[in-house]
N, C-alpha and C positions, 0 to 999 in steps of 0.2 A: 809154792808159797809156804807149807807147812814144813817146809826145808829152813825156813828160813829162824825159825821161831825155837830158844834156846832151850834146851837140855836143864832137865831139872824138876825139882820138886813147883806146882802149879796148886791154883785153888781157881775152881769155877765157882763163881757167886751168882745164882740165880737173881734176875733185877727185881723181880714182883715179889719177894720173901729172902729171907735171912738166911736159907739153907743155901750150905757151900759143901764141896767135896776140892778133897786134894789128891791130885794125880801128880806121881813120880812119870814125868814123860822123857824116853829115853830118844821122842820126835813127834813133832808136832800133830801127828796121825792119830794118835790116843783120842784127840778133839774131838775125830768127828764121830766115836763112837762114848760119849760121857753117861747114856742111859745103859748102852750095850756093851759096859766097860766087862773085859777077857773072854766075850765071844769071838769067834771064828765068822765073821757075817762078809757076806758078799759086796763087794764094792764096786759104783760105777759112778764117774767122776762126771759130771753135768759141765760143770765150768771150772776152770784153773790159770786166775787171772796173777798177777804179779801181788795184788792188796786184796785177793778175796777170792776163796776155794767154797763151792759148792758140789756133796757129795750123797748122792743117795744108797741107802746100803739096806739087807735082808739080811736076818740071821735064822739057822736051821731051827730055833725052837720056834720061831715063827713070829719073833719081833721085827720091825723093820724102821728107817727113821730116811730123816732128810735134816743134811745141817748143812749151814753155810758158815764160814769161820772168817771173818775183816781179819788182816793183819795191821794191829796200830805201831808198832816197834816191835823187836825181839824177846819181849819180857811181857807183852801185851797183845790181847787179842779179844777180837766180837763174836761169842756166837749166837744162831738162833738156830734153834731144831724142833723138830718135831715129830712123830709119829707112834709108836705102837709096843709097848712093854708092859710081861704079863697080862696081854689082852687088853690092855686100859690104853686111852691115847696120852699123848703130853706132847704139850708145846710151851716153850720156856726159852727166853731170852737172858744170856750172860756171859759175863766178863770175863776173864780168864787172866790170871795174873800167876808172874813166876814169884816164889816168893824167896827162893834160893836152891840149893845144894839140896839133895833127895836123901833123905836120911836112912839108913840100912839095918 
């Protein structure tokens, strides 16, 4: 499914507050790690349906998450994750939108 979801500059809007990050994704895989974003974390894929990947993953300093990503089109996407960075938990629900060409 995260095959499916276009190449390029992205912005995750969390839905309960106004903080956004923008991810250059060079494939849709970036998603499931948006707390865990340029660790090396272990991955193990729970479900990988056609409209919605859920993926639980570990990372060596000891953060770990669980996200699930809806695919709505090519340019659009759901997610919810949650779990364990810098010791602290987080669970946050959102949007994920392309917003064009990745800037260099």
């Amino acid at each position: 499914m995260l095959d499916r979801l276009e190449p390029g500059l992205w912005e995750v809007r969390a839905r309960d507050d106004a903080n956004t990050v923008q991810i250059c994704l060079d494939n849709g895989r970036k998603l499931i790690q948006v707390r865990h974003r340029g660790e090396a974390c272990r991955r193990f894929v729970i479900d990988d349906a056609p409209s919605m990947v859920t993926v639980q993953y570990t990372c060596p300093a000891g953060g770990y998450g669980h996200t699930r990503v809806r695919f709505e089109n090519p340019r659009l996407a759901q997610l919810e994750t949650q779990g364990i960075d810098d010791g602290l938990p987080f669970n946050f629900v959102a949007e994920a939108r392309r917003l064009g060409p990745c800037r260099h």
